[in-house]
N, C-alpha and C positions, 0 to 999 in steps of 0.2 A: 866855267869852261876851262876844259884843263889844257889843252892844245892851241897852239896859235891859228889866228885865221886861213896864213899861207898854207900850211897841212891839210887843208880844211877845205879850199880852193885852187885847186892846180892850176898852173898857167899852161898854157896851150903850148906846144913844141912850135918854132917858127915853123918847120918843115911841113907841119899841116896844111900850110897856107898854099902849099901847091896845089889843093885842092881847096879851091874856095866855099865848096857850099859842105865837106865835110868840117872847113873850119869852122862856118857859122853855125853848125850844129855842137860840136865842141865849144864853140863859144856860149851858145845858148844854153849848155851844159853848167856850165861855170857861174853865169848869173842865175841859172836856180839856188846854184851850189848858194850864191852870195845871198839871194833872199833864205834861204835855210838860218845861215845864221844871222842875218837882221832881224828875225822873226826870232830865233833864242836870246838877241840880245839886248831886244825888246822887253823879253821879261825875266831877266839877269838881277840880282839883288844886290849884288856887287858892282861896283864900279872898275871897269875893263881898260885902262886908258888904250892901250896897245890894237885891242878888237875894234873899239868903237874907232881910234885913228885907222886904220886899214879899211874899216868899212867908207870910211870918209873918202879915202885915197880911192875907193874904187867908184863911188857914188860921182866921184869929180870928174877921174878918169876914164875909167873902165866905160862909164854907162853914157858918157859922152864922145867918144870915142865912137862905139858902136852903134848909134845912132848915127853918125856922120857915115860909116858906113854902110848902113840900109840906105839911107837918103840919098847920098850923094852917088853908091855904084849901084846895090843891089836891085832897090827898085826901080832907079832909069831902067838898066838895062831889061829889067823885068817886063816892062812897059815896051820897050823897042821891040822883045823880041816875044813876047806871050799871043797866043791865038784869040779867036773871041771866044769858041768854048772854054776859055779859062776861065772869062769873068775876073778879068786881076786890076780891073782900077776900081772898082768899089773896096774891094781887100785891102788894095794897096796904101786908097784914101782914106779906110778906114784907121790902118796902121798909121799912117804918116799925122792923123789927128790926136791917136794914141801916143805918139811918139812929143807930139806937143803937150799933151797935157802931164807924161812922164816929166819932161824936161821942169816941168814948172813945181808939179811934186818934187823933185829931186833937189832943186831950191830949199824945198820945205825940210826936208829932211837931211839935207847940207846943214842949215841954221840950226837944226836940232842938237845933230852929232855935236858941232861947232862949241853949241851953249855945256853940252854936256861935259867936252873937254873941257872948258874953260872953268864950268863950276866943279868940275872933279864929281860928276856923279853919274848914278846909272840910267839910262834911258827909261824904267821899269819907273822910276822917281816921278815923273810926271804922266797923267794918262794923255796929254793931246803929244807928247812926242813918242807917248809907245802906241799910241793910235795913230799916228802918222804912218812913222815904221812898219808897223804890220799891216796897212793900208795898201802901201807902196810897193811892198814883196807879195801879197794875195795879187795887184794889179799886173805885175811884173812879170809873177808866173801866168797868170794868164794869157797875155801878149806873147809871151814867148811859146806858149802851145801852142798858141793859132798860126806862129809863122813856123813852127817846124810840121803842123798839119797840114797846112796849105802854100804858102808861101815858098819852103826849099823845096818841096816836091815838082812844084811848075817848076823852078829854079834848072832844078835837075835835068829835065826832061829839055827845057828850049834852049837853055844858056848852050852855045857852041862851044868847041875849045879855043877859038880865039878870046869869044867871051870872057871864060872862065881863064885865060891867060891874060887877059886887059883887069881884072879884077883881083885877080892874084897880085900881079903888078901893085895893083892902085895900093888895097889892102898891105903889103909889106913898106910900099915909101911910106902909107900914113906912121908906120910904126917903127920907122929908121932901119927895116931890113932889108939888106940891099939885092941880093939875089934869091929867087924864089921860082923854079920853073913851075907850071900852071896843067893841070892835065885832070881829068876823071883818075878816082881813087877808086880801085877796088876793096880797100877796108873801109869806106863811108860806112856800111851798116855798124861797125863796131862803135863809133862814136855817138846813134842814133838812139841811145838807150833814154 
């Protein structure tokens, strides 16, 4: 890889957060972007200290992180305020059991990265840590299809603007940003690619 990770993954502008379900769409943007390259650096012949430490940093942060935000705003409120033609606690259940078995892959592939640094080698070097790896980013993307299919779209439609201002809110104190006003985005479609 000739480019560092960050080039590679853009971070989201705070000011998206004023719109929260366009930012979870940019966010879910980003963790493709991250299993793209777990998935190249799965099978990397070289050892990357730099890629495979960033992919760490994000496996720790990033993807812990965002799970505390499904869990703890997006799908309560999802729940308080979704009709019954949604059908959103079987989805929701089914996310939040995905979201538990991520969390315990994400261990796995923590200890992976981890050994990798420490022996100075590349992921490609062993097949249960490059079968891990590419395990985890095939699961990852798929979880994350299913909530920008189903999931932001109710999101959209019942979340109120106080909603989406109490979420806005939550989503910037978890990340140390202090002001964020909250409202429906008319460029949501532009980040929905």
């Amino acid at each position: 890889m000739t480019s560092l990770p960050r080039a590679q993954v853009a971070e989201n502008p705070d000011s998206l957060l004023a719109d929260p379900i366009a930012w979870f769409l940019a966010e879910h943007h980003r963790h493709r972007q991250f299993c793209d390259l777990m998935q190249r650096a799965s099978i990397a012949t070289g050892f990357e200290p730099d890629l495979i430490a960033w992919l760490l940093k994000f496996v720790v942060e990033d993807l812990s992180l965002h799970v505390l935000d499904e869990e703890q705003d997006l799908f309560p409120l999802l729940r308080a305020r979704a009709e019954p033609e949604d059908s959103i606690d079987a989805l929701l259940g089914r996310l939040t059991g995905e979201h538990e078995k991520d969390l315990l892959r994400a261990a796995a592939v923590r200890r992976h990265l981890e050994t990798c640094l420490r022996l100075q080698v590349p992921i490609s070097g062993n097949n249960v840590r490059r079968r891990s790896l590419q395990a985890f980013a095939t699961q990852e993307r798929s979880h994350l299809a299913l909530e920008n299919a189903a999931v932001l779209p109710i999101a959209r439609l019942r979340l109120s603007e106080r909603d989406l201002a109490n979420l806005s809110r939550r989503l910037a104190a978890r990340r140390d940003i202090t002001r964020r006003p909250a409202g429906r985005s008319t460029d949501a479609k532009a980040v929905t690619r």
